[in-house]
N, C-alpha and C positions, 0 to 999 in steps of 0.2 A: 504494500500500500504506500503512497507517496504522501510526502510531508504534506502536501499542498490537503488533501482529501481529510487526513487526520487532522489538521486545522480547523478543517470547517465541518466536522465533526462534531467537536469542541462546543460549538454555538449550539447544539442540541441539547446538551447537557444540563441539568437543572440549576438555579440560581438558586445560591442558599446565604441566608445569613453568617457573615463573620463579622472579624474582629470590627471592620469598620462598621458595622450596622449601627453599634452601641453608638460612636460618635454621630450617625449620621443621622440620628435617633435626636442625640444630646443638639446638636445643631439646628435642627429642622427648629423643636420646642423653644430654643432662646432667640433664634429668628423669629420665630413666629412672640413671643415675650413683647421685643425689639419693635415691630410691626405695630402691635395693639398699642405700644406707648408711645409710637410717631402719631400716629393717628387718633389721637388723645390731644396732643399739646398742640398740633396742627389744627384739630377744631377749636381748640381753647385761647380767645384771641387775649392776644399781647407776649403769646410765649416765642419771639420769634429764634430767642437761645437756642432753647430745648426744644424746637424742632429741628433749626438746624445740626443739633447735637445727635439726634435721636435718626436722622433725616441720614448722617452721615455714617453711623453705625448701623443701620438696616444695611445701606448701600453695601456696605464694606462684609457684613456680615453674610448678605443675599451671596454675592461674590463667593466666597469664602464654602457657603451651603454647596450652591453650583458647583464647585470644585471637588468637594469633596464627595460630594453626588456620584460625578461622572468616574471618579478614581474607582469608586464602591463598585460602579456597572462594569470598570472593564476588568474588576478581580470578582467581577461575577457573584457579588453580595450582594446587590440590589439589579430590581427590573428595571428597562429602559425606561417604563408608562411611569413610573414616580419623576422621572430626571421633566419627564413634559408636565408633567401635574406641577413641577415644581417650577416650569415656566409659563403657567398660566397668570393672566392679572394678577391675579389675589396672592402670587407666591409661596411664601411660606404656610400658609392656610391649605393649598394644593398637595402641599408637601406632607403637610402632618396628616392631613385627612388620607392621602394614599400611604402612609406609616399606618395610621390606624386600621384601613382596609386589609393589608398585608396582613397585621399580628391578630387581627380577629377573624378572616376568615383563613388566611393561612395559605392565601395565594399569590400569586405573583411572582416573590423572589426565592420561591421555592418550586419543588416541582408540580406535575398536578398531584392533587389529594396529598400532598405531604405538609404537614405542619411545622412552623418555624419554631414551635413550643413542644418540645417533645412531653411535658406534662400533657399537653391539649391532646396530643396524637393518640394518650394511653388510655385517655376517657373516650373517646371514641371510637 
């Protein structure tokens, strides 16, 4: 069999939670923290500090998710649909909500029918 074949193999193979999940887990939730408190001091007039402070750390942070997203998809710990969910408008909100969908129904960046929670997998 040639390299080239067993490469693209490789992409069949199921997505599963690792080491980076936890961070991309921990990241998603203080972006999204980050988000709810721009959008806070942005509506609340006279704060033009603490928006641009708040304004400046979303940006930087968003970035920051993004990156760390796309590292997680190509060592095959998360699914691609989170990295789009996570460039939808709403961002960080796209992000956590497809975090949520993954560890509650237990699809996506694993294979079919397999659970990212092996507690989950034993009750069922």
């Amino acid at each position: 069999m040639t390299e080239a074949a067993t490469d693209g193999e490789r992409e069949f193979r199921p997505r599963s939670p690792g080491p980076l999940w936890v961070w991309v887990k921990r990241a998603s939730f203080i972006e999204l923290a980050i988000f709810i408190g721009l959008l806070v001091v942005w509506l609340a007039p006279g704060l033009e500090g603490p928006t641009f402070a708040f304004g400046m750390a979303h940006g930087i942070g968003y970035i920051a998710l993004c990156l760390l997203l796309w590292v997680a998809i190509l060592r095959r710990e998360a699914p691609f649909w989170l990295f789009a969910a996570t460039l939808t408008p709403v961002g960080p909100v796209g992000s956590v909500a497809g975090i949520e969908w993954i560890e509650r129904r237990g699809s996506g960046s694993t294979g079919a029918g397999e659970s990212p929670d092996p507690r989950r997998a034993a009750r069922t």
